[in-house]
N, C-alpha and C positions, 0 to 999 in steps of 0.2 A: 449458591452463586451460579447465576447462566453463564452458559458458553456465549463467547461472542460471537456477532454474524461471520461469516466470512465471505469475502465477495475474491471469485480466483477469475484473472486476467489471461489472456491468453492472445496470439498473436504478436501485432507491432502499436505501440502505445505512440504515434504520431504528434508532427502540426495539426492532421487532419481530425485524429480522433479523440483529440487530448480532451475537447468538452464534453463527450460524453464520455470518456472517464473520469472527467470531474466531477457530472453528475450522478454516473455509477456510485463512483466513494460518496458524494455528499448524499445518494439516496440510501445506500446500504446502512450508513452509522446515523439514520434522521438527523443531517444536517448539524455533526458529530457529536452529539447527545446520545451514542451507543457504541456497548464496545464493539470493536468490528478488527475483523485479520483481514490482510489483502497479501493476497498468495500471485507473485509473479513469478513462479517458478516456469511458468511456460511464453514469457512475455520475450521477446526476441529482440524490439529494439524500444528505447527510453530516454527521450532525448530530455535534453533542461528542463522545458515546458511541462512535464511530467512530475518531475522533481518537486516542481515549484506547487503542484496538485497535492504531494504528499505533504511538503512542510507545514501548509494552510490546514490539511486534514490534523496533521499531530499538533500543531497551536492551538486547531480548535478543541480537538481533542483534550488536551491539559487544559486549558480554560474550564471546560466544562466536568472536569473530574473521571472522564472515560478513557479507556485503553484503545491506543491505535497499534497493531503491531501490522509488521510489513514482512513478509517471508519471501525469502529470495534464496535461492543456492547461490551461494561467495563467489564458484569459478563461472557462473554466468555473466552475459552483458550486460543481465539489471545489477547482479550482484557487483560486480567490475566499478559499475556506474554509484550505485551507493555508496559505496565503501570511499571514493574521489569524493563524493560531496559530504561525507561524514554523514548520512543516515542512516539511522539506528536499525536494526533488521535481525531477523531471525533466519536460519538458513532450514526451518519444521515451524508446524504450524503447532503452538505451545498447547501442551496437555494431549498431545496424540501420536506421538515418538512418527508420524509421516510428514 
């Protein structure tokens, strides 16, 4: 079994920057045909628009039979932010106790 990609975000996940973090996640998992981890542990702010980036990632995700997993630490503002919109999350990036 491979490790999945992992694509780790960092900053503020914007209006402005939302499309190319759209096409970060859609270039890291080939267009979610891979499994891929997306580590916000260092992402500062996440507004809707962002949100709505992940959902499309994990529908395409299970469509196509691949793992999307999303890591966030719980008492952060992405974690705060997931947790209100019910998305699913890891608070370590699985199979590396970090």
């Amino acid at each position: 079994m491979t490790q999945p990609d992992v694509l780790t975000v960092r900053g503020e996940v914007d209006e402005l920057s939302v499309d190319r973090f759209r096409s970060d996640v859609e270039g890291a998992s080939h267009q979610h045909e891979r499994d891929l981890t997306v580590v916000l542990s260092e992402v500062e702010f996440f507004p809707s628009v962002a949100i709505g980036v992940l959902a499309t990632a994990l529908k395409g995700a299970a469509r196509n039979g691949v793992d999307f997993t999303i890591v966030a630490d719980e008492e952060s503002v992405v974690g705060r932010v997931l947790t209100i919109s019910g998305m699913p999350f890891e608070d370590r990036v699985p199979g590396t106790g970090a």
